[in-house]
N, C-alpha and C positions, 0 to 999 in steps of 0.2 A: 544494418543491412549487410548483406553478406555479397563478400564483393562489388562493392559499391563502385563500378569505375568511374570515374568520372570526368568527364573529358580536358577538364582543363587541366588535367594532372598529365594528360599525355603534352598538353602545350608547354606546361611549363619543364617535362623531362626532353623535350623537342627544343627548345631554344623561343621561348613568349617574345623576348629579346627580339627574335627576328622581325617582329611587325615592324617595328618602328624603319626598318629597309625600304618600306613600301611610301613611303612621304616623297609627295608631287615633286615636279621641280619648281627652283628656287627658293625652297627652304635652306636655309643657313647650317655653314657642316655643323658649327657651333649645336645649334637645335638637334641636330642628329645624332653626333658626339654626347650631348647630357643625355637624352633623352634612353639610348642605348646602354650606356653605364648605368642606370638608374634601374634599366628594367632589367637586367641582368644580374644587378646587386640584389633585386628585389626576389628572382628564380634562386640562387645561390642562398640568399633566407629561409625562403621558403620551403627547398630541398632540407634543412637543416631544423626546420621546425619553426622558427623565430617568426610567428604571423605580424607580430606587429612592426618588426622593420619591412618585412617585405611588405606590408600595405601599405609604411610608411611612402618604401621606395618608387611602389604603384604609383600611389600619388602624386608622387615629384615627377615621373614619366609621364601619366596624363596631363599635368598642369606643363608641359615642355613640348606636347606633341600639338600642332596647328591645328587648326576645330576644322580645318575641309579633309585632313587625314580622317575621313570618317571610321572604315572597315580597323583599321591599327586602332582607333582610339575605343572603337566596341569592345577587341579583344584583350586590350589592356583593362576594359572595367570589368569582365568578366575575370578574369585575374584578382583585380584587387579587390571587389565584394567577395569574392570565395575565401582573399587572406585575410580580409576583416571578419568574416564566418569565424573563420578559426581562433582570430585572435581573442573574440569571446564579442563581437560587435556585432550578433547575429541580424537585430535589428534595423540595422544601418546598411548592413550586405544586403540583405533581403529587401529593403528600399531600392537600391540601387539597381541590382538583379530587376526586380519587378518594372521599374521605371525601362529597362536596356530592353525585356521581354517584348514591352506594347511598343518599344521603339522599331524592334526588330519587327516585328508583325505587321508593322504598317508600313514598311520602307525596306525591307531585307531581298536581295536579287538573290536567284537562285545559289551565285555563291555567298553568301551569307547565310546559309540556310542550318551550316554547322555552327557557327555563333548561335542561331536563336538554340539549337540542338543543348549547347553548354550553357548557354543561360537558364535555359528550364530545367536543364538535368541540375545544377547547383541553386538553382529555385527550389527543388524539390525538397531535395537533400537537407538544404538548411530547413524546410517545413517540417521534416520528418523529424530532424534531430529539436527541432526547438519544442514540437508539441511531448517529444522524451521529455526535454531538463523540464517543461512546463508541468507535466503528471508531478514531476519528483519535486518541484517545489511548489505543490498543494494548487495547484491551477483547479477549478471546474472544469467539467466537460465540456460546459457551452462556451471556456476559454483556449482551452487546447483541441477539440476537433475544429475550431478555424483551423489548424494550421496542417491537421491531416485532410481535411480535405483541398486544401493549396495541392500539399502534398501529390493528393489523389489525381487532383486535376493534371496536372504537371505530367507526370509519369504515364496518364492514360494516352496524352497528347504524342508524348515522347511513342509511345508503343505504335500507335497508330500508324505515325509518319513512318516509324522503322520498318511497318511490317512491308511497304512498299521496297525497300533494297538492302536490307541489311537482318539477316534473322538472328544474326548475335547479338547485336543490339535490342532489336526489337526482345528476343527471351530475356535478356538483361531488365529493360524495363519491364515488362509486366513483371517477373519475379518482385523489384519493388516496391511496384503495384500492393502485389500481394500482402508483399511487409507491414505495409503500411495497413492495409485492412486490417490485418490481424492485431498492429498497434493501436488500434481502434474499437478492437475485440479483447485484448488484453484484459485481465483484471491487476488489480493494484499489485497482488503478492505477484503474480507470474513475474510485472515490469522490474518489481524490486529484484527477485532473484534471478534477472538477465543483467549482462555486460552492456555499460552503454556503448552504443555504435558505435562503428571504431569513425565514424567522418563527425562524430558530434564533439563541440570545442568543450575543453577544459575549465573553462574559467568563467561563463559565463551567469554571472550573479546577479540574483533578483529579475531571472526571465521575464516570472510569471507577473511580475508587478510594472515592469515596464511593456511587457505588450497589453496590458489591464489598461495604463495611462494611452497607449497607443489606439484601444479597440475606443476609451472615451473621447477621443481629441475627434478622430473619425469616423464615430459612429452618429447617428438621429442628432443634431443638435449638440450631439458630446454628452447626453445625457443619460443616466440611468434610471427608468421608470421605476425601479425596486430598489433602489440600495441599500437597504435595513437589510432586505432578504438576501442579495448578494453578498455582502459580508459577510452574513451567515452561511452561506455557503462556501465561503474561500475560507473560514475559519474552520470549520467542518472537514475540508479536505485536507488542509494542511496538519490537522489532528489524528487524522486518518494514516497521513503518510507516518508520522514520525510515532504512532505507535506500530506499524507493520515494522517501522527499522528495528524499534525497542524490543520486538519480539524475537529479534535473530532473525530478520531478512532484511538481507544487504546484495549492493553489490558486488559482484567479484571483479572488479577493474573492468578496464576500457579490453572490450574486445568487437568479435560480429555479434549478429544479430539471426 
């Protein structure tokens, strides 16, 4: 996606650090003291690329911050699912994210409204980039449009709310919108000879077989009515991919989209 902003990248070049100021009184300086090093260690990672200290150091700062700190402890998990995004735990971020999303929607006051803004917008993001590494590692359709239409969903919400006071934002999203559509539309050769997204993580191995285990653990029962033919079809694709690469289409590195 092409300029993908995304808001928690403004928090974390803003000080993320600073939520943890916001804790009631009679919490211990102690508490405040770790809790503030931790998330500050964790922006300074992150700034630097390192996802998996800074999700590490997320985590130390959430398990540090008191469960009535509600609003600080939102934005520190938006934080640390976006650095577990990155550090290749798409999975696990997008649990979380999803879990912060229905939390925000049912309890979010008007100021909280930019939290639910950065959880969908990094909800999105990571649906966009997983159903990408998903195509490239021979997913079927019926495995990777789950996650454009996450995607879809996500972005159309994001537009919507924006078009009421912010038209930069709101053009921002529906442009990803769009992305997305067309990721959707794509055929195999165009995706190969595009740059993956520059927000999609490096490292993330065996997408398409852990969210495969993921759609059986939560789907009917966990069960697959077909899986002779399923298999046949994830072998089919995966054959597909790796003779487009074979032919001379590749990618040219990490760039937009």
């Amino acid at each position: 996606m092409n300029k993908n902003t995304l808001f928690i990248a403004a928090w974390l070049a803003a000080g993320c650090a600073a939520a943890v100021y916001h804790f009631g009184p009679g919490q211990s300086a102690s508490q405040l003291s770790a809790a503030l090093r931790q998330a500050r260690g964790a922006e300074t990672a992150s700034l630097h690329g390192d996802w998996q200290t800074a999700a590490a150091q997320y985590a130390d700062a959430l398990a540090t911050i008191p469960e009535p700190d509600r609003t600080a402890r939102q934005q520190l998990t938006v934080a640390h699912a976006a650095a577990r995004i990155q550090a290749g735990e798409i999975v696990e971020g997008q649990a979380e994210l999803q879990s912060l999303v229905a939390e925000l929607e049912a309890n979010s006051s008007a100021a909280e409204r930019s939290l639910l803004t950065a959880a969908r917008n990094e909800l999105a993001a990571a649906s966009y980039s997983a159903a990408w590494l998903m195509r490239l590692d021979g997913a079927t359709p019926e495995e990777w449009k789950v996650e454009t239409e996450r995607a879809r969903q996500q972005y159309r919400l994001l537009a919507e709310d924006a078009d009421h006071g912010n038209d930069a934002q709101s053009a921002l999203f529906k442009k990803n919108l769009e992305a997305t559509v067309k990721l959707e539309e794509m055929d195999l050769d165009t995706l190969l000879a595009h740059a993956l997204p520059k927000k999609c993580p490096k490292n993330c191995h065996n997408l398409a077989q852990r969210k495969r285990r993921e759609c059986q653990a939560t789907g009917p029962g966990g069960s697959n009515p077909n899986p002779s033919d399923k298999k046949q079809q994830q072998q089919d694709a995966r054959q597909q991919v790796k003779k487009q690469r074979g032919a001379g289409i590749g990618q040219r590195g990490q760039g937009g989209s």
